[in-house]
VMD Tcl script that draws the C-alpha trace (Angstrom):
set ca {
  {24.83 -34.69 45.69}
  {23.18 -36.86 42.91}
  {19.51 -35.27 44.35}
  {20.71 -32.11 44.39}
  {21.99 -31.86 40.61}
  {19.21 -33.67 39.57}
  {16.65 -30.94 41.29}
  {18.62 -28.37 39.90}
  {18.53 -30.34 36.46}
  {14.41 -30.33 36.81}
  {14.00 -26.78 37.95}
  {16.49 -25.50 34.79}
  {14.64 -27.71 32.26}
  {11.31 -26.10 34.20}
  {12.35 -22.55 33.73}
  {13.45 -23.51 30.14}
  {10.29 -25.16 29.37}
  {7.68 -21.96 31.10}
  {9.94 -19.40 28.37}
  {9.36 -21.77 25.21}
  {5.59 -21.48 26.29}
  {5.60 -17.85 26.61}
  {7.66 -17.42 23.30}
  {5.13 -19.78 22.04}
  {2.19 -18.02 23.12}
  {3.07 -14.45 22.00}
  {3.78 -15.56 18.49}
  {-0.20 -17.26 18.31}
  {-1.45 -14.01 19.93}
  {0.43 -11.84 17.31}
  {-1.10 -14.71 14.51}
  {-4.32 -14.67 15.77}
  {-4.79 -10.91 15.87}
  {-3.34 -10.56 12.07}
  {-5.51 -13.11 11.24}
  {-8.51 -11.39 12.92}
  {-7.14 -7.98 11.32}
  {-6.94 -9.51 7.90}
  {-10.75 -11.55 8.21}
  {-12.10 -8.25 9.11}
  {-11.00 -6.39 6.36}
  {-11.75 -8.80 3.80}
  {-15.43 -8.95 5.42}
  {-15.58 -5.35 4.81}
  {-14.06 -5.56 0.98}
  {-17.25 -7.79 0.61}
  {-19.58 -5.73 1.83}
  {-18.39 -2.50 0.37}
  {-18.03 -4.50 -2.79}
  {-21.74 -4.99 -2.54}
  {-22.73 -1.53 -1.68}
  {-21.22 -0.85 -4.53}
  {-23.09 -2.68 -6.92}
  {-26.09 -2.09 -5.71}
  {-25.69 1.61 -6.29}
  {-25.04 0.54 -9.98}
  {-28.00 -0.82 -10.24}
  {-29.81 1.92 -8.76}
  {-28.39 4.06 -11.04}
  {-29.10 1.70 -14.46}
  {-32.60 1.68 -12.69}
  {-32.96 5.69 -13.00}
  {-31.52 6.62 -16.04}
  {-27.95 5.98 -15.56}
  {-27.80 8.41 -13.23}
  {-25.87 8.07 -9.33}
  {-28.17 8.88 -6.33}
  {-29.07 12.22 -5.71}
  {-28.67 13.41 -1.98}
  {-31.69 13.60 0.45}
  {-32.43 16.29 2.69}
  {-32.55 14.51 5.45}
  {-29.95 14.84 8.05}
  {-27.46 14.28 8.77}
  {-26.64 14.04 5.32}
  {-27.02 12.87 2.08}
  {-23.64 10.64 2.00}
  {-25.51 8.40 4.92}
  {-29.09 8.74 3.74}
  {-28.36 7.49 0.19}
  {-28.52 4.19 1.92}
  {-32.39 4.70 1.23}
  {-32.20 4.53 -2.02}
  {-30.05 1.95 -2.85}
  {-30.48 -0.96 -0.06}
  {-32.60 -2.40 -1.76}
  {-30.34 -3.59 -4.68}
  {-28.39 -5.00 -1.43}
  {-31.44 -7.25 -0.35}
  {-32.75 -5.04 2.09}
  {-36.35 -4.27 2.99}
  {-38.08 -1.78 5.52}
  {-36.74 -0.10 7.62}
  {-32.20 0.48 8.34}
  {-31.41 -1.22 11.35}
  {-28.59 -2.45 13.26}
  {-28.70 -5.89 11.38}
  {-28.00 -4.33 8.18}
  {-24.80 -6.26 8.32}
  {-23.90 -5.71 4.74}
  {-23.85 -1.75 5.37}
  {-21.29 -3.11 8.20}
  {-17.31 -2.46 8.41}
  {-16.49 -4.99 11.74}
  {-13.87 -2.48 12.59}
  {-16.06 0.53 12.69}
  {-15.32 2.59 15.75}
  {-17.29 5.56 15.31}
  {-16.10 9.18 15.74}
  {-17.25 11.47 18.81}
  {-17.31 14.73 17.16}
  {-17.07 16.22 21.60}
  {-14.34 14.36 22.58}
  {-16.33 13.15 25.92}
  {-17.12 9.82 25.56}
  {-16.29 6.24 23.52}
  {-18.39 6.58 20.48}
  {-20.93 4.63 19.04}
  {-20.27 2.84 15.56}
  {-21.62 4.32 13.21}
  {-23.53 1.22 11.95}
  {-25.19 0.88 14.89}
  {-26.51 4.62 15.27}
  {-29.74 5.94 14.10}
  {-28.17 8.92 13.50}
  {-25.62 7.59 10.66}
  {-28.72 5.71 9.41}
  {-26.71 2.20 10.64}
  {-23.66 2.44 7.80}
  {-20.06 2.35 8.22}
  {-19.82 3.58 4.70}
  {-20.71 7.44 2.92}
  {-21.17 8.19 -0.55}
  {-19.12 10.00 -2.29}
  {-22.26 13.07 -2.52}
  {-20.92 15.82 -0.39}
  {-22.69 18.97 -2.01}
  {-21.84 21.41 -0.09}
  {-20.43 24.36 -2.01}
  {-17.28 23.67 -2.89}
  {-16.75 20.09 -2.40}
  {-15.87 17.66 -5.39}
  {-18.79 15.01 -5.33}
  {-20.52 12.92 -7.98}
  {-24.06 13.25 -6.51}
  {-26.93 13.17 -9.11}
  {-24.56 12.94 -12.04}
  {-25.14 10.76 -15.23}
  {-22.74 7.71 -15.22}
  {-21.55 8.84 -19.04}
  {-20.62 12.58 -17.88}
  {-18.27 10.94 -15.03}
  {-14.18 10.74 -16.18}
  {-12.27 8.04 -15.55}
  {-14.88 5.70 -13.50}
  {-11.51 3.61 -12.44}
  {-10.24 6.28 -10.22}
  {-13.72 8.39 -8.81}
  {-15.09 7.51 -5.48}
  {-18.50 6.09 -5.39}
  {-18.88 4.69 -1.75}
  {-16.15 4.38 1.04}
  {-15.66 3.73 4.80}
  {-16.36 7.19 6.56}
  {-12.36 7.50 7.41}
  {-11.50 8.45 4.09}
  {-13.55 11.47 5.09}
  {-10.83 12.05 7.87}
  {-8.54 10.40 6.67}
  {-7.83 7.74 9.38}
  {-7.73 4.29 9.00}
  {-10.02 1.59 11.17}
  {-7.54 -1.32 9.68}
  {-4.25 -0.40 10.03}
  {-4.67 2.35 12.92}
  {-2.20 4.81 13.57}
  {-3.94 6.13 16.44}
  {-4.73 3.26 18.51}
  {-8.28 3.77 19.34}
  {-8.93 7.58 19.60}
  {-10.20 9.37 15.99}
  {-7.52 11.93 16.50}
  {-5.27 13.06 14.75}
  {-6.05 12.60 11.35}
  {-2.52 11.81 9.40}
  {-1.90 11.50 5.25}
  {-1.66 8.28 4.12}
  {-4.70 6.43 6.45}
  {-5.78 3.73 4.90}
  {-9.35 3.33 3.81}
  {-11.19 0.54 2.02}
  {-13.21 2.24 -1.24}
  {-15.38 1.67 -4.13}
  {-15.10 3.10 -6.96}
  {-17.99 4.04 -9.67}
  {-16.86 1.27 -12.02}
  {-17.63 -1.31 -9.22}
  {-14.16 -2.29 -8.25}
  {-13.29 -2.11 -4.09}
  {-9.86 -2.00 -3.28}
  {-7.68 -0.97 0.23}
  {-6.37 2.37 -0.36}
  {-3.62 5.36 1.07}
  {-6.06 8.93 1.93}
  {-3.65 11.89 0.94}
  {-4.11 14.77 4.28}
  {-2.91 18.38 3.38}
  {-2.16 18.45 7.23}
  {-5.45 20.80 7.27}
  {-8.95 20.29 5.62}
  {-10.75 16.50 5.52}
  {-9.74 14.83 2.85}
  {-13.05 14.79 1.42}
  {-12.97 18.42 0.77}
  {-10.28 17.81 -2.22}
  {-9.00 15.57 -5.01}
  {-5.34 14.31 -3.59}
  {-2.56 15.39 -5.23}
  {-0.49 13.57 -7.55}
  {0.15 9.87 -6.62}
  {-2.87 8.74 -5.26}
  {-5.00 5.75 -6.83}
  {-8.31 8.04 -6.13}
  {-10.48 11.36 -6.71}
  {-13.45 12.80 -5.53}
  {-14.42 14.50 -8.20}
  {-15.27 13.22 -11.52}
  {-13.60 15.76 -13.84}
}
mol new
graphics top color blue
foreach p $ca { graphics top sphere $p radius 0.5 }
foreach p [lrange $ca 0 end-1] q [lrange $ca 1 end] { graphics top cylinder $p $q radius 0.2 }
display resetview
């Protein structure tokens, strides 16, 4: 009898013992991936904080005036990387190991649908740069590409450089869509710099319809693309 409560003792205090470990190991896991969440982004505030200055300096550099877009495609809000990396310490030509161009949580977006993406700061394509100035000229869109510093209002709130998903908006952060790039929702959040130099982690306002690069936000939001 004295066995037997004593094995049942052991095998309770067992059982007991395998559920403080489990508790145990799911709160570490849920740590460690905030932790690994929250050293990503601020790796990414760092680097977009540098972008950003060296685009000031390209612009004190030619007459106080922001990068003009290339012709080169894809686009002039990737290829303006040429102009400016090397007030970010960069010489010949974009690669891969441009870390500082970098976001670690860049996942791409496959315009098909068929296939994982590549990042965009490891494709040739996106000239190897998780982040787009804020120089889309196509007709219509609110951009600040080629403009004097002086003629642009309220530097505090105008884009100068941001993670691609505040093209979308989506968020590579705080993701509410897992892995996929679809759909885009308001409110993604995006880190952004902003033409006085300052980087901060910011809600993208979605009209439910056009990319929210195509727009200033409405009321409320800490941003505009424009700089009217």
């Amino acid at each position: 009898m004295r066995r037997s409560k004593h094995a049942a003792f052991a095998l309770g205090d067992l059982l007991i013992t395998v559920a403080a470990v489990m508790v145990l190991g799911a709160i570490a896991l849920t740590l460690g991936l905030r932790w690994r969440a929250d050293a990503h982004r601020a790796v990414c505030a760092a680097n977009l904080k540098q972008v950003s200055q060296a685009i000031l300096l390209y612009a004190r550099d030619n007459h106080d005036t922001m990068p003009e877009m290339l012709s080169k495609p894809p686009g002039g809000w990737w290829w303006y990387k040429e102009q400016v990396k090397q007030y970010a310490g960069l010489r010949g030509d974009s690669s891969p190991n441009d870390r500082v161009f970098a976001c670690p949580d860049d996942r791409g977006y496959d315009e098909t649908g068929g296939g994982k993406p590549t990042p965009f700061c490891q494709s040739q394509k996106h000239n190897f740069t998780s982040y787009v100035f804020n120089g889309v000229n196509l007709p219509g869109m609110p951009h600040i590409a080629g403009r004097p510093l002086a003629s642009i209002e309220g530097p505090s709130r105008t884009l100068s450089v941001m993670e691609w998903t505040a093209h979308a908006p989506l968020s590579w952060h705080d993701s509410r869509t897992g892995s996929a790039n679809s759909p885009f929702y308001n409110d993604a959040l995006s880190m952004v710099g902003f033409v006085d130099g300052h980087v901060k982690y910011i809600r993208i306002y979605y009209d439910g319809m056009n990319p929210a690069y195509t727009r200033d936000p409405v009321p409320g939001y800490e941003y505009k693309y424009s700089g009217d």
